[in-house]
N, C-alpha and C positions, 0 to 999 in steps of 0.2 A: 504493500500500500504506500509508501513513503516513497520509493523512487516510480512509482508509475504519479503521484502527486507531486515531486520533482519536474518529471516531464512533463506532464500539463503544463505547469506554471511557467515552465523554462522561457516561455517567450511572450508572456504574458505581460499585458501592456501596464505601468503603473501610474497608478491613478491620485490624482490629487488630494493632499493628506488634511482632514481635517483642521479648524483652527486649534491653536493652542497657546497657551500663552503660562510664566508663571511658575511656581513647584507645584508638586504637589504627591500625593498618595490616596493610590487607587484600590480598592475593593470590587470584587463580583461577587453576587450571590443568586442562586436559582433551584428550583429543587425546592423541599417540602414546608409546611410550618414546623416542623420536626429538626428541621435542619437549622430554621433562625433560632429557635429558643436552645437548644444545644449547643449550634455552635457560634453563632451573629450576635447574639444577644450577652454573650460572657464575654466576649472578645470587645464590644462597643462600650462594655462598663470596666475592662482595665484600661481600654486608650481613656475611656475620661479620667480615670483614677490617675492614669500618669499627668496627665494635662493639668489636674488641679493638683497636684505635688510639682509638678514644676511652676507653679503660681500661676498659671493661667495666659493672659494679653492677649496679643494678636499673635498669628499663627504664623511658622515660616512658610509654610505649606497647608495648601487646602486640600481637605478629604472629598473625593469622590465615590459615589458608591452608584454601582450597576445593577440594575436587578431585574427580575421578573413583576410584573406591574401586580401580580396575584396574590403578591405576599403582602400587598397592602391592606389584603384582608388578617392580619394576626394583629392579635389584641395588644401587643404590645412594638407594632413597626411605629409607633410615633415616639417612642423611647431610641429606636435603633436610628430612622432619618433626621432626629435632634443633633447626632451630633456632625453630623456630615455638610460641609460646605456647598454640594451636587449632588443633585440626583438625575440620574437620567434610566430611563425604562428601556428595559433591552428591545419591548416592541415597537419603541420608536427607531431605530438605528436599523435593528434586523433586515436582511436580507429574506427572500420570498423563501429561502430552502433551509432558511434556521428557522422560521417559524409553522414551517408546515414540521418541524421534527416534532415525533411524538414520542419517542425514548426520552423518557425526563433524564437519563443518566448522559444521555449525548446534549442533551439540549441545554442541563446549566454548563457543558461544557461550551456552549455558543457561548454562551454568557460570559463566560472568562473570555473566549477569544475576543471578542467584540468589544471588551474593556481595557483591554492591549492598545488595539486598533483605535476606540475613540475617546480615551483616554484627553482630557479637556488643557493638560498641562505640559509645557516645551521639556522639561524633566520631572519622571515620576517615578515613583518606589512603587512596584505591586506588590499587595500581600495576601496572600490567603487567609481566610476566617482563622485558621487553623495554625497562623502565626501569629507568634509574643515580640513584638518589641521590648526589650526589656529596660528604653525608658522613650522618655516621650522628645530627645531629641537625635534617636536612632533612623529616621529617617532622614531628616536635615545630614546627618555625621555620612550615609550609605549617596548621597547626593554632590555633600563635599569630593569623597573618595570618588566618584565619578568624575567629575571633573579635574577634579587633580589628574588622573590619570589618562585624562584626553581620550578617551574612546566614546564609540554611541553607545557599549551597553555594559552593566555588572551582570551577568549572570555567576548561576553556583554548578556544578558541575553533577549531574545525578549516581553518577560514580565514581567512588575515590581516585581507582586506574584510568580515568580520564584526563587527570593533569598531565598525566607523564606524554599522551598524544598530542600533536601539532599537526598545525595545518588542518588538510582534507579531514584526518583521518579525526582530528580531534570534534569536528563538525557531523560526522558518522555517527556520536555518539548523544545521545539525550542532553539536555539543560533540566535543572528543575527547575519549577513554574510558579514555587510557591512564594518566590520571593524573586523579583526582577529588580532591574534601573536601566532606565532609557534616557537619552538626549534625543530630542528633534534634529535629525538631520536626514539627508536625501536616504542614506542607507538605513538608518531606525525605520523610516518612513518605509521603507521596500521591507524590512522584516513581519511590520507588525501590521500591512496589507495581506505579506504573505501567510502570515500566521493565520488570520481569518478564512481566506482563501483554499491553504491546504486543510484544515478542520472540515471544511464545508467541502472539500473533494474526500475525504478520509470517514470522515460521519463515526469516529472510535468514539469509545469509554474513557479514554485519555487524552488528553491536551498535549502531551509532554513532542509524541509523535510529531504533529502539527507543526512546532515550533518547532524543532530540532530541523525540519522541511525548510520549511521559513526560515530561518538564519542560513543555514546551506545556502540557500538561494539568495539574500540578500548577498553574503559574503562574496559571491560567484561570478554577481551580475554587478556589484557597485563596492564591492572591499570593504563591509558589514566589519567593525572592528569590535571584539569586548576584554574585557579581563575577567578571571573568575574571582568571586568573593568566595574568602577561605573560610574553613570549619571555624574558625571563631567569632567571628562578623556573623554566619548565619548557622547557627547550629540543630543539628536534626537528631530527634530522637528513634535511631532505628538501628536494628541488629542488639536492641540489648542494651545499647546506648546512651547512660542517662545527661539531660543537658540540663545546662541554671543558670540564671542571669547571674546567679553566685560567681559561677565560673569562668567570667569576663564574657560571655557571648549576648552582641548583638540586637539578636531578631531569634528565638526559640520556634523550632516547627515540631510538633509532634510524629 
């Protein structure tokens, strides 16, 4: 599926990238009332927990939040879109073949793709529900290191043995999704076209595919530059794994 979605797109025209202006940090959310009150709804009361122990003011960065317009039937989505700078409905943006999907498991997957893609700020941090900042000026700090390092993107590597890879082959290999940074430029712009684009040709259970398509192809067609953010900066809890904001990390994923 990945290289026959490669070849489609290969000569695929790109198209003009939405406005954007600004920092900021991006959320998707889609899929069940089961899934905000578990997972959207504990994750939106520590970012405020951080926000008021860091005193509060005005924001370096505005949160944006993507979602399915359905959820705005839970008893408690006016506690969740309280703290968000944006909101935009994934059924306004959607394309005719994301909204005719009826696999809810493919379809919040649109919903991340599409919050890549129309992502409202020239640099953003995406985070999944499912990720801890573990303070509230971890997104500003993952935006500095971006720019300090002059590329379009941070990604984190989905497997350890993929640092040791370069070039091509290092591009062969997944990105994780649960935590990005992007700058606006002509090649961000080709990634996170393409990201939507190979989703919407691939129709998986997973995102990771998609994007791993999409960067290949930016990198290909316009020299798509990133650095990977190290296990410290974003740490994941898996293989047994345990991780703590104790333990100098970042952004916690479970």
């Amino acid at each position: 599926p990945a290289q026959d979605a490669y070849e489609a797109l290969r000569r695929a025209p790109l198209r003009a990238a939405p406005a954007r202006s600004g920092d900021g940090v991006v959320y998707a959310v889609g899929g069940t009332h089961e899934f905000l009150a578990q997972e959207v709804l504990p994750c939106v009361r520590h970012l405020a927990r951080l926000e008021k122990a860091a005193g509060g003011g005005p924001r370096d960065a505005r949160y944006a939040l993507f979602h399915e317009a359905a959820l705005a039937a839970h008893g408690r989505w006016t506690e969740v879109t309280a703290f968000f700078d944006v909101l935009v409905a994934f059924e306004t943006v959607a394309p005719p073949e994301a909204l005719a999907t009826r696999d809810p498991r493919v379809r919040v997957k649109f919903v991340k793709a599409l919050a890549f893609l129309h992502a409202p700020f020239r640099r953003f941090v995406y985070l999944d529900f499912d990720s801890r900042p573990c303070a509230w000026s971890a997104p500003s700090r993952i935006l500095n290191q971006l720019a300090s390092l002059n590329v379009d993107a941070l990604l984190h590597n989905q497997w350890p043995a993929q640092r040791a890879l370069s070039g091509d082959a290092h591009f062969r290999a997944e990105h994780h999704s649960a935590v990005a940074a992007f700058r606006a430029t002509p090649a961000t712009e080709a990634a996170l076209q393409f990201f939507g684009e190979a989703f919407a040709h691939m129709k998986l259970r997973r995102d990771q595919p998609a994007l791993m398509v999409a960067l290949k192809l930016a990198r290909d067609r316009l020299n798509f530059t990133h650095a990977d953010v190290d296990n410290r900066t974003f740490c994941r809890a898996h293989g047994g794994r345990v991780v703590s904001c104790d333990a100098g990390c970042l952004v916690l994923h479970k």
